[in-house]
N, C-alpha and C positions, 0 to 999 in steps of 0.2 A: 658663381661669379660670372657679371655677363662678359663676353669677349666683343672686339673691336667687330669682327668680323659677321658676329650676330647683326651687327646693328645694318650693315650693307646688305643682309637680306631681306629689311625691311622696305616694301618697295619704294617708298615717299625718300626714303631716307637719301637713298643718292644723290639724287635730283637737288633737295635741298644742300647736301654736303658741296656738290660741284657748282651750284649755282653762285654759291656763299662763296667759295674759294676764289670763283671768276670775279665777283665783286670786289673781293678784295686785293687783288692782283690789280683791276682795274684802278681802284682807286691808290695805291701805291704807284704804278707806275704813272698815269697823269698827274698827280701832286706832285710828284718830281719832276716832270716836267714841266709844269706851270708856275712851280717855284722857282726853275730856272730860268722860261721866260720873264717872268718878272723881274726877278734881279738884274738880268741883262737889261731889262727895257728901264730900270727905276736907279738900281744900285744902290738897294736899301733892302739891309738885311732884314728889316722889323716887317718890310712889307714881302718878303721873299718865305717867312715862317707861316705870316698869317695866309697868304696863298696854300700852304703846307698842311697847317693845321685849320685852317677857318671851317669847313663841313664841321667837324666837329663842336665848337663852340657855338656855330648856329643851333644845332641841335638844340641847346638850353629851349629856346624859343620854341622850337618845336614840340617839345617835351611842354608845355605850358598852355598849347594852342590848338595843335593836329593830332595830340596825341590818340584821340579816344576813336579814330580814325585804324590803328593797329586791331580794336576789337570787332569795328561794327562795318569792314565791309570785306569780301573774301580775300583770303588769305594771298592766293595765288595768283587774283590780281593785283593786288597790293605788291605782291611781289618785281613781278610783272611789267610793271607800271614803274615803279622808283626805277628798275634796271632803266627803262626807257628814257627815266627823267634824266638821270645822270650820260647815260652817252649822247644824248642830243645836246647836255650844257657842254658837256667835255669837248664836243664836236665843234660847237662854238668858240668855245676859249682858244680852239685852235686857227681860225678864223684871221688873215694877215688883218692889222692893222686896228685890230677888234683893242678899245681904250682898257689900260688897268680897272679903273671902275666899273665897266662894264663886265669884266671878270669876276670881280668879287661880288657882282650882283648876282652872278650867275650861283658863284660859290655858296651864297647864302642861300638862294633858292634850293640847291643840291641838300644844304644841311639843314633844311626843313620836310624835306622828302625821306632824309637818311633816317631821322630819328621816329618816324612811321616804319619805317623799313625793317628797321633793327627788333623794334617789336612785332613786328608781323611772324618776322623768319621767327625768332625765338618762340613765340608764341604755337604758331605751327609746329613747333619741334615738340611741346607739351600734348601736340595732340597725337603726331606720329609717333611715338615713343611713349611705353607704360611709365607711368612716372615715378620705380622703381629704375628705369635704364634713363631717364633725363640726367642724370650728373654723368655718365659714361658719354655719351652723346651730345653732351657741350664740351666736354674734354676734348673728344675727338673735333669739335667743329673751333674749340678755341688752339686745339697744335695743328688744323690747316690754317689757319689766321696768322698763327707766327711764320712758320711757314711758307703762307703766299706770301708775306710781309718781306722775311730776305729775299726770295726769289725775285718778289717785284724792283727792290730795291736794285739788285745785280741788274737785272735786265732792262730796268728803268734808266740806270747810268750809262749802259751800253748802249742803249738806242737813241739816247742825247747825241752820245757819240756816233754812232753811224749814220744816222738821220737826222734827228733838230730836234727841237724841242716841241715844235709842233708835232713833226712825225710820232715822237712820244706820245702827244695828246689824242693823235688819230688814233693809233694803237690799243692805249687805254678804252676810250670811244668804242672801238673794235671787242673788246673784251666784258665792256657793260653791254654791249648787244646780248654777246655770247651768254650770257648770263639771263637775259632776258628770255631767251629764245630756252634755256635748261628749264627756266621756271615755269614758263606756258606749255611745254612739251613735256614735261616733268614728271608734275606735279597735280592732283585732283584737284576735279573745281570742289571748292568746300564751302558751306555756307557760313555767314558772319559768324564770329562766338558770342559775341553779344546783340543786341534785339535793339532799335533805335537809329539815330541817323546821328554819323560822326559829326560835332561840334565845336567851338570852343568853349563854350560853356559846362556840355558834358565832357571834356575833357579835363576843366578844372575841379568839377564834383568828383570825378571818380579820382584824381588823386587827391584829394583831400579825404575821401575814402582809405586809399590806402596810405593815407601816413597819420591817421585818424587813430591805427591802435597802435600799441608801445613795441609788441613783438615786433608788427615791419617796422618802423621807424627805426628800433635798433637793428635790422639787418640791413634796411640802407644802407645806414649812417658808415656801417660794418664796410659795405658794398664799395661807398664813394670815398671815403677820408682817410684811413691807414693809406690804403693803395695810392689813390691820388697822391699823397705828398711824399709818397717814398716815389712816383711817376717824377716829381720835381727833384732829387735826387737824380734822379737817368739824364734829367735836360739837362745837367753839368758834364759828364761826359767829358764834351768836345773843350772846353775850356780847363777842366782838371788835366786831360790828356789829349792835346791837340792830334799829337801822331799818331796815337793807340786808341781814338775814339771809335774806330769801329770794332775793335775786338771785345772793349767792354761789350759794346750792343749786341755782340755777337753771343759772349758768355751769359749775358743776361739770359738771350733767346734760348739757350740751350738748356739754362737752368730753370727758366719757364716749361720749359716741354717735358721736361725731367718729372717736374712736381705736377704736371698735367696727367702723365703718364699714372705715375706711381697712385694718386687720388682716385686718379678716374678709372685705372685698372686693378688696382692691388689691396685699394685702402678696404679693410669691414664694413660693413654698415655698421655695425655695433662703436666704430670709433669717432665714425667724422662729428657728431655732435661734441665729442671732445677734443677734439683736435684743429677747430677751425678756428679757434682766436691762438694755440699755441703756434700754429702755421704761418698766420698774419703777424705775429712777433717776430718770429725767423727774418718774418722779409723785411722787417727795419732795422735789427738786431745787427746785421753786419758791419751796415753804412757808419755805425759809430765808432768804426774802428778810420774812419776818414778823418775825425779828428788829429790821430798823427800823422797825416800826408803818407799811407803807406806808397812802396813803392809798389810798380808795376803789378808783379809777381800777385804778391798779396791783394793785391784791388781786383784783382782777376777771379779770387779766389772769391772772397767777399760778393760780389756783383753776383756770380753764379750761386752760391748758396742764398741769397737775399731770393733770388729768383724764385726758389722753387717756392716761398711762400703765396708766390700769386695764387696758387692753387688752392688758397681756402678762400678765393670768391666762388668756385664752384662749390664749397662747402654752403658760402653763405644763398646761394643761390638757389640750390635745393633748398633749402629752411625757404624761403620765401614762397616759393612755388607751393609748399606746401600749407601755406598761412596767407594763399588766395583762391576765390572759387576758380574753376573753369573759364568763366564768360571775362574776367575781368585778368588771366595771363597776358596776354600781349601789351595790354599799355602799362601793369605791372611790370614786365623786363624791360620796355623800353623808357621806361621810366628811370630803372636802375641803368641800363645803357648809356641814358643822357647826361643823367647826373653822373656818371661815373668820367665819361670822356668832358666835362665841363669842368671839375673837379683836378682832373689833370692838366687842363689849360691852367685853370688859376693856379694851382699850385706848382706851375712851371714858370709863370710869371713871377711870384713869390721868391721860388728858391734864386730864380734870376738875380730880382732884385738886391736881394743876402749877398750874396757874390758877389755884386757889385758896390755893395757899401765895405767887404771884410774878405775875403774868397770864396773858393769854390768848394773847397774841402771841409767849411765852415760852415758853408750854408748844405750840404750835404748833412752835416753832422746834426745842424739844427732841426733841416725835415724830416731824418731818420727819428730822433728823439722827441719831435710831436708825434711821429705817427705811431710809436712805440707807447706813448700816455694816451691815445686815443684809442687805441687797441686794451692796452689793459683797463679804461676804462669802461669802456663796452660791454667786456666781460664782467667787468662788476654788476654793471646794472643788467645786465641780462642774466644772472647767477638765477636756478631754478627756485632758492631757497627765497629771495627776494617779492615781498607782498607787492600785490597790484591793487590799487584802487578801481572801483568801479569804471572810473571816466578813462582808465588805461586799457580795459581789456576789448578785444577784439569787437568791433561790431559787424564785420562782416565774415558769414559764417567760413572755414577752410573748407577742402575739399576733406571730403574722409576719406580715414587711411586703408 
C-alpha cells in the first residue's frame, strides 16, 4: 500500500503539490476579496457571488475552445504562465477606481486560462506518478485544496479586516506569483504530450473523442451530475442556518478529508471498482433526511457523513485515466474539471431557485434525491453484465494495464 510520504520523494511531486496549494490559497483569498469590493461598490448580492464564483463558470468556455492547449504545449509552461495570468488580473482588479465591468472582464479572461491550467497540473501528475499511485496523489492534492480553501478563507477575512479589500487582492496577487515562481523552479521542462498546435477546432475533435465511447461518457456524467447537485445542496447552507453556516462548511470539509483520506490511503485496489457508485450514494443519502427540517445536531451529522462520498470521484477518476491514452490526459481531466465546476454553478442556481419558490430544506431534499436517481442510474447502465453495441465501444485505444 503506497504511503503519503512515498509520493514527496518523488522529485516533480513537491513542486507540483506547493505550486497547487499556492494557487489555491491565492485564488480563495482574492475572491473574497473582490467579492467584497464589489458588494461595497454595487450592493448586490448576485453580483458579489458572480465575482466569487465567476473563474469557474468561465471555465465552460474554455473547456470548449482552449482546451486542447492542456495537451500540446509544455506542461510547466503552461503551468507557469496561468500562475502569471492570474496575479497580473488579480493585480488589476486591485487597481483604485478600476470599473466593476472591467473586473469581470478580467474574471472571465482568469477562467479561460484556469480551465488549461486545471488540466495541465492534473495532466502532469499522470506523468509524474505510476498510474498505480494517481488516485493516492490526487487525494493528497485534492485534501490540500480543502485545506488551502479554509485557510484561505480565515485569512482572506482577516486581511479585509486589517487591510482592505484591495490589500487582499495584492496579497492574493502576491501568492499567484509564489506559485508561478514554485512551477518554473520546480518543475522539468517536459515536452508537449500530444504532437500539433493547440486549437479550437482540435480542441472540439478531441473531446468529441473522448465522449465518443460509452465507458467515459458514463464516468463523466459519474464525474459531473451526482456531485454537482448534491454541490446545490451546500449553496443552502447559509439560508437553512444563517448563524451555523459556517460550521456545516466546516463539517462538510472534514468529512471530505475523512473520505480522501480513507480512499486514497486505506481503500484495496481489489474494491474501489465496487465501491465508487456505493460512495456517491452515501453522499446524497443523508440530505434526505432534510426533508424533516432536522435540528442542528443532526444536520451536523448528515453534512459530515454526505461528505465523505466526494471521495468516489477519485474512484471515478482513476477509471477515466485508465480509458485514455497518454497524449490525450490533460484535456481529458480538464475536461472532467470543467464540467464538473460548471455543473456546480448550475446546479447551485437550481437549488437556489427551489428555495425560493418552497425552501431550503426542500430544495436540499429535492437535489439530494436527483442525485441519488442519477447515481443509481449510472450504475445500472454501466453494470459489467450489460451488452454494448458496436457504435458504444471505445474508439480510442486505453492505455495498457
Amino acid at each position: 500500500m503506497p504511503r503519503y510520504r512515498d509520493l514527496f520523494r518523488v522529485p516533480e511531486f513537491t513542486p507540483l503539490f506547493l505550486g497547487g496549494t499556492a494557487q489555491v490559497a491565492a485564488q480563495t483569498v482574492s475572491g473574497l476579496g473582490l467579492a467584497t469590493l464589489v458588494y461595497r461598490a454595487t450592493d448586490s448580492a448576485l453580483l458579489s457571488a458572480l465575482a466569487m464564483f465567476g473563474p469557474a463558470l468561465a471555465q465552460l468556455v474554455g473547456a470548449t475552445t482552449l482546451l486542447s492547449a492542456a495537451d500540446r504545449l509544455p506542461p510547466r509552461a503552461v503551468l507557469t504562465g496561468v500562475s502569471l495570468v492570474f496575479a497580473a488580473g488579480t493585480a488589476a482588479q486591485a487597481v483604485p477606481g478600476l470599473p466593476v465591468a472591467a473586473a469581470f472582464a478580467i474574471l472571465f479572461l482568469q477562467g479561460l486560462a484556469g480551465s488549461v491550467g486545471g488540466g495541465a497540473r492534473y495532466g502532469l501528475l499522470g506523468e509524474i506518478l505510476p498510474r498505480e499511485r494517481y488516485l493516492i496523489g490526487r487525494s493528497v492534492l485534492n485534501m490540500a485544496t480543502g485545506l488551502s480553501q479554509i485557510a484561505g478563507f480565515a485569512a482572506g477575512g482577516a486581511l479585509i479586516a486589517l487591510l482592505s479589500p484591495r490589500g487582499t487582492l495584492l496579497t492574493g496577487a502576491a501568492l499567484y506569483l509564489l506559485g508561478a515562481l514554485i512551477s518554473r523552479g520546480g518543475l522539468t521542462a517536459r515536452p508537449p504530450r500530444a504532437a500539433g498546435r493547440p486549437s479550437v477546432a482540435e480542441t472540439w475533435r478531441t473531446n468529441a473523442r473522448l465522449w465518443s465511447a460509452r465507458p467515459r461518457r458514463l464516468a463523466y456524467l459519474a464525474l459531473w451530475v451526482p456531485n454537482g447537485l448534491v454541490v446545490g445542496c451546500e449553496s443552502l447552507f447559509v439560508p437553512y442556518a444563517p448563524d451555523r453556516a459556517g460550521l456545516l462548511f466546516a463539517c462538510a470539509a472534514c468529512g471530505m478529508l475523512a473520505g480522501d483520506i480513507a480512499v486514497g490511503r486505506l481503500l484495496p485496489a481489489g474494491l474501489r471498482a465496487r465501491l465508487a457508485a456505493p460512495l456517491q450514494a452515501l453522499l446524497a443519502a443523508p440530505y434526505l433526511l432534510f426533508a424533516f427540517r432536522p435540528g442542528l445536531p443532526l444536520a451536523l451529522v448528515a453534512v459530515t457523513v454526505s461528505a465523505v462520498g466526494y471521495s468516489a470521484s477519485l474512484l471515478y477518476q482513476e477509471r477515466l485515466i485508465a480509458l485514455v491514452p497518454d497524449d490525450l490526459g490533460g484535456q481529458a481531466l480538464g475536461l472532467h474539471t470543467s464540467g464538473m465546476l460548471t455543473l456546480q454553478g448550475l446546479s447551485a442556481a437550481l437549488a437556489g431557485g427551489i428555495a425560493q419558490l418552497a425552501s431550503p430544506a426542500t430544495a436540499m431534499t429535492v437535489m439530494a434525491a436527483a442525485s441519488l436517481l442519477v447515481t443509481l442510474a449510472l450504475a445500472y447502465a454501466g453494470r459489467p453484465g450489460r451488452p454494448m453495441g458496436a457504435e458504444e465501444r471505445d474508439p480510442v485505444p486505453a492505455k495498457a494495464p
